[in-house]
N, C-alpha and C positions, 0 to 999 in steps of 0.2 A: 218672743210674743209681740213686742212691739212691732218686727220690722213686716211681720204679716198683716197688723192692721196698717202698718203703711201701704202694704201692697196690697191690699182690701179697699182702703180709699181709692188712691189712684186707678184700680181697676173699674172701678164704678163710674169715677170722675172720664176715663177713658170712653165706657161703655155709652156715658149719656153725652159726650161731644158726640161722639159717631153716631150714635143714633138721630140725633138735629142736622148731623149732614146727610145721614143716608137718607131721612126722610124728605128729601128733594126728591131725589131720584126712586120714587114708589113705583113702582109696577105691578101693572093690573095681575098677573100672573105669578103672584108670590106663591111659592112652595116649599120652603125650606125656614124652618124658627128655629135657632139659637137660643138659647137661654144662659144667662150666668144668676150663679145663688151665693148668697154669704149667711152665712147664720152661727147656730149654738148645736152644735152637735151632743145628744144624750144629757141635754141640761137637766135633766130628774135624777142625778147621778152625781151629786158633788164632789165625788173622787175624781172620777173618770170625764168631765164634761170638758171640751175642748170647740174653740172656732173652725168654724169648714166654709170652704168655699169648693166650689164645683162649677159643671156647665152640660147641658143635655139639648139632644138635637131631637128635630122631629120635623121628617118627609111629608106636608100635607098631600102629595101625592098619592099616598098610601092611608090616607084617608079611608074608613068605610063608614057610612048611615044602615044603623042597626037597630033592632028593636030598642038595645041599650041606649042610643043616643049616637053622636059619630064617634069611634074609636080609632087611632092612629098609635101605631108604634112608636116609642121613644126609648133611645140610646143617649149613657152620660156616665159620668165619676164625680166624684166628689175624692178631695182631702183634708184632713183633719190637719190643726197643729199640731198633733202629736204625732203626726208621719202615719198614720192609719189611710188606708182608701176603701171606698167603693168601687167597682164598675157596674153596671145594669143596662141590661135592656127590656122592655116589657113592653106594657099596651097602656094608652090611657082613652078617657073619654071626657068629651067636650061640651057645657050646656052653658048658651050663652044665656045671659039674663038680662038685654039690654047691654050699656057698656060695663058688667059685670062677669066672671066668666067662674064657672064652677068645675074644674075639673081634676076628677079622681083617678089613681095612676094605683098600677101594680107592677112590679118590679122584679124577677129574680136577680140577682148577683154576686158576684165574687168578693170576699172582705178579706182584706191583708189589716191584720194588728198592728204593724210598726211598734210605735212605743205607748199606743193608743190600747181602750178596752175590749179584752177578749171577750167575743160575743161567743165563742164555742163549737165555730166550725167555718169552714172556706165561703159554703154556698149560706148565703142570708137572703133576703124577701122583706121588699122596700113594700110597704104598703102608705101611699099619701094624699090626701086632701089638701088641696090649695085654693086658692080665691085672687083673683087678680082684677085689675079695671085697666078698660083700653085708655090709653095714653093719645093713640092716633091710628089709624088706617093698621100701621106695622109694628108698633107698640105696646106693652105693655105692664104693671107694675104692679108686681102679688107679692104673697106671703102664706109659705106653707109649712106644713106640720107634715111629720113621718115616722114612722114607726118601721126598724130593722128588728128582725127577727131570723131563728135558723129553723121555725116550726117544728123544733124537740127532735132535729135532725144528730144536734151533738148531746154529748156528756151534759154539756150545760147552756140551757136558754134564759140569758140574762136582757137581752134585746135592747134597743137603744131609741130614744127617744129625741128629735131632734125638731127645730125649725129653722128657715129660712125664708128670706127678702130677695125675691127675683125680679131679672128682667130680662124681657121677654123681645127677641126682633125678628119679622120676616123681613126674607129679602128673597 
């Protein structure tokens, strides 16, 4: 346990040097945002709640303005300290509020248990609300909430409850 918040530090400590160097070199034509997350995986669960860290992509390329607001695909995983993972891909959508940014994601994906909480079946459905504030132009610095679930697909829908502290960079 320890040596993962070491490697949760440094990861971070990593993520915002480079972020103060890349942010010289801005370009008008950014399309592509990174994200890395650390947080508390299924903390309403004091048996089973466990640290995660992850990282999810997303092509503003593939951008669309929609009656819903703009929506853009995004791909990522996440793992647990207990050797559990996500993978997902889905859609989210974007509303800026000033340097505030509200955006709602839907998720299906693949969940491996490891030594982590059975949630009751392979396919699970990331559903999350996040909040973040621009940092700078490529920038920026949220904290989301999420809810996994297998929508009563298995024997048993125990779903997991999770948040995380991101950061967010185009380049």
């Amino acid at each position: 346990m320890m040596n993962l918040k070491k490697f949760l530090i440094n990861l971070l400590m990593i993520t915002f040097a480079f972020s103060s160097i890349a942010e010289e070199k801005v370009l008008k034509d950014q399309n592509t945002e990174f994200s890395v997350y650390t947080g508390m995986f299924d903390f309403s669960d004091d048996g089973k709640r466990s640290t995660l860290i992850g990282f999810q992509h997303q092509n503003e390329n593939l951008n669309r303005d929609t009656f819903l607001g703009n929506l853009s695909p995004i791909t990522g995983a996440l793992l647990t300290a207990d050797s559990a993972g996500y993978i997902y891909t889905g859609v989210q959508a974007q509303y800026k509020l000033g340097v505030l940014n509200f955006t709602p994601s839907f998720t299906p994906g693949l969940y491996f248990e490891g030594d982590g909480k059975d949630l009751g079946h392979l396919i699970e459905f990331k559903s999350e609300l996040q909040i973040s504030l621009d940092l700078s132009r490529s920038s920026e610095l949220g904290f989301s909430y999420n809810h996994i679930s297998n929508a009563s697909l298995g024997d048993k829908n125990p779903g997991a409850n999770s948040y995380m502290f991101n950061f967010f960079k185009s380049f």
